[in-house]
C-alpha positions as CSV (number, residue, x, y, z in Angstrom):
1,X,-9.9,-65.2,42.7
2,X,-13.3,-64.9,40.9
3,X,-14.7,-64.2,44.4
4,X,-12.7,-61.3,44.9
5,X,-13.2,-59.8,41.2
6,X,-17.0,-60.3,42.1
7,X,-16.5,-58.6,45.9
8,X,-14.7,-55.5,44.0
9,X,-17.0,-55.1,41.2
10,X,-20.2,-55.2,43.3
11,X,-18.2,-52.8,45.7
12,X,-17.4,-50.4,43.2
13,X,-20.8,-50.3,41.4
14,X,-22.3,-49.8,45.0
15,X,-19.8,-46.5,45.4
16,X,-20.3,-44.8,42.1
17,X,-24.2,-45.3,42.7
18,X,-24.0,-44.0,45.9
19,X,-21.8,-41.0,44.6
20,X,-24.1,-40.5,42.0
21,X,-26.9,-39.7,44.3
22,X,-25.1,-37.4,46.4
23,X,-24.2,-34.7,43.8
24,X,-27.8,-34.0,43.6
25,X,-28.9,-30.6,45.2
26,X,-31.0,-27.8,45.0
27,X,-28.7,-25.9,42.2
28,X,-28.4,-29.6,39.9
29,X,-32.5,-29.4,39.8
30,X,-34.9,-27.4,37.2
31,X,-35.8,-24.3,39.4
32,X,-37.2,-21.1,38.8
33,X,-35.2,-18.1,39.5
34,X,-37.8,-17.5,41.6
35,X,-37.9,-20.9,43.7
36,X,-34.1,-20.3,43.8
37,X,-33.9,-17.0,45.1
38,X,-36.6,-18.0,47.9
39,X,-34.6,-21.4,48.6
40,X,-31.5,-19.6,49.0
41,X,-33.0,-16.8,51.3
42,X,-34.6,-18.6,53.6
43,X,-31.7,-20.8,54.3
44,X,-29.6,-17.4,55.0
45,X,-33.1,-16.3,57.2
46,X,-32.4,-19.6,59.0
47,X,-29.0,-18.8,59.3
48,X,-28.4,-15.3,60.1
49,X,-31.7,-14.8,61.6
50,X,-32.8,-12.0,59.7
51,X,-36.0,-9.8,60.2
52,X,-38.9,-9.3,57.0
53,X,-37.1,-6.0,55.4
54,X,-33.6,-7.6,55.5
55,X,-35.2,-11.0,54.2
56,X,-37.5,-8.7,51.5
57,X,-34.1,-6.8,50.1
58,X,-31.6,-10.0,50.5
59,X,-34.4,-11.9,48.3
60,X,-34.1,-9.1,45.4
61,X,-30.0,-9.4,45.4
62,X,-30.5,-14.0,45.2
63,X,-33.4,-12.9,42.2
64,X,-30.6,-10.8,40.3
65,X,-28.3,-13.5,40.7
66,X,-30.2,-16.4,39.6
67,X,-32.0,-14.7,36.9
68,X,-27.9,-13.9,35.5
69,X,-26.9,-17.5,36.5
70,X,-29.9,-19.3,34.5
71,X,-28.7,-16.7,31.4
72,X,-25.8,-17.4,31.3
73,X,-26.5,-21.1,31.6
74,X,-28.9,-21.4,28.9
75,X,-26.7,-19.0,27.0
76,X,-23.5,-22.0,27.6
77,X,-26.5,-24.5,26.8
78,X,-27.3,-22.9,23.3
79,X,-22.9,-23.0,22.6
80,X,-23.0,-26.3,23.3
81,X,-25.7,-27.6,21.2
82,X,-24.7,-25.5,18.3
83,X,-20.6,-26.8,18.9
84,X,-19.3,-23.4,19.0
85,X,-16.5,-23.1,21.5
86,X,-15.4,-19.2,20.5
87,X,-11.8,-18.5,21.8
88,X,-11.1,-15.7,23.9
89,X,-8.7,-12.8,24.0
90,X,-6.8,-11.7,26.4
91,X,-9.0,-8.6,27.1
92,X,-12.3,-10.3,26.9
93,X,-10.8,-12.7,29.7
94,X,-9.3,-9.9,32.0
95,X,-12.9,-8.1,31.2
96,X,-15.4,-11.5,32.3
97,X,-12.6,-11.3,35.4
98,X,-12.9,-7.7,36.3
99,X,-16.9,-7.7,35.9
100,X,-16.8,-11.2,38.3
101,X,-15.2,-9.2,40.8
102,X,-16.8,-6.0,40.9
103,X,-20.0,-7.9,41.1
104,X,-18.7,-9.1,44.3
105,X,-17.7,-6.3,45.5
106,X,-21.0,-4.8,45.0
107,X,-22.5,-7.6,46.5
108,X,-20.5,-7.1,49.8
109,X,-21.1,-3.7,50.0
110,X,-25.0,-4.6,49.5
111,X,-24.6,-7.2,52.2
112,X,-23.2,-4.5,54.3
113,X,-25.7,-2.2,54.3
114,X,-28.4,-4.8,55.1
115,X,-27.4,-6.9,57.7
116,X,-25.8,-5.8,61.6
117,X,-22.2,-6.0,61.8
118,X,-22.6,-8.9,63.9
119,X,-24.8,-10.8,60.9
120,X,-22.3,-9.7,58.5
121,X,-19.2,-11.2,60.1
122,X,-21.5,-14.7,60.2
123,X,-21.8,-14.3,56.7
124,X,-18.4,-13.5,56.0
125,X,-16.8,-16.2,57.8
126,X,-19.7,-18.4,56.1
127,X,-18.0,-17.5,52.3
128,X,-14.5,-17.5,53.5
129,X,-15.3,-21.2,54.5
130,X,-17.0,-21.8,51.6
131,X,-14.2,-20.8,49.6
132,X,-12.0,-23.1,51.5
133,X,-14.3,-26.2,50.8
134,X,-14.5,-25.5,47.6
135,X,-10.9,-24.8,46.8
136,X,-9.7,-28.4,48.5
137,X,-12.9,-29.7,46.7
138,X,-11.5,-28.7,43.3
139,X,-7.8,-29.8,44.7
140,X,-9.1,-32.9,45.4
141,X,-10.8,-33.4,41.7
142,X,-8.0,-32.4,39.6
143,X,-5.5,-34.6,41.6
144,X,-7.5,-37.8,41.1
């Protein structure tokens, strides 16, 4: 019996290490919105094969992005320390939501305009997938 219990416990530290190390990536790390932006465009240059002006104007639209995201992270950052969780109403909520979506609406339409219809279907299907992963991902999380 003390076998086993050994067996599991070395088992289980060995998973959570191993999990541990795997939710590491590029976003988890202390980048510039800079470094981000170029990260992120040249993995979409790798993937859609785009040309220099499509990879010049795709990297301005990742630099507005990441400069909002590491704003509004340091903005949560600064709640956090100072304990304030401020409760909102019900029109500040369906206002964060409506702003969330027209920014991805102007984001497709921007996408739109810069890649070829063939590029932009890619990149399409690439979100819609995405979506999907991250959907059962969060199912999976909540059910555990």
């Amino acid at each position: 019996m003390k076998k086993l219990f050994i067996i599991i416990l070395v088992t289980s530290t060995i998973n959570f290490t191993l999990a541990q190390q795997h939710k590491k990536d590029f976003r988890a790390m202390d980048y510039t919105p800079e470094e981000i932006a170029s990260l992120k465009t040249k993995k979409m240059t790798l993937f859609l094969d785009l040309n220099q002006a499509q990879q010049d104007a795709i990297y301005a639209i990742n630099l507005e992005n990441a400069n909002r995201r590491k704003a509004h992270i340091a903005k949560r950052k600064a709640m956090k320390e100072n304990d304030e969780k401020p409760k909102m109403t019900k029109e500040e909520r369906l206002q964060k939501v409506n702003n969330r979506l027209d920014r991805k609406i102007a984001l497709k339409e921007k996408m739109k305009s810069i890649l070829t219809a063939e590029q932009y279907q890619k990149w399409e299907n690439a979100m819609t997938k995405r979506k999907r992963h991250a959907k059962m991902k969060k199912k999976k999380h909540s059910s555990e």
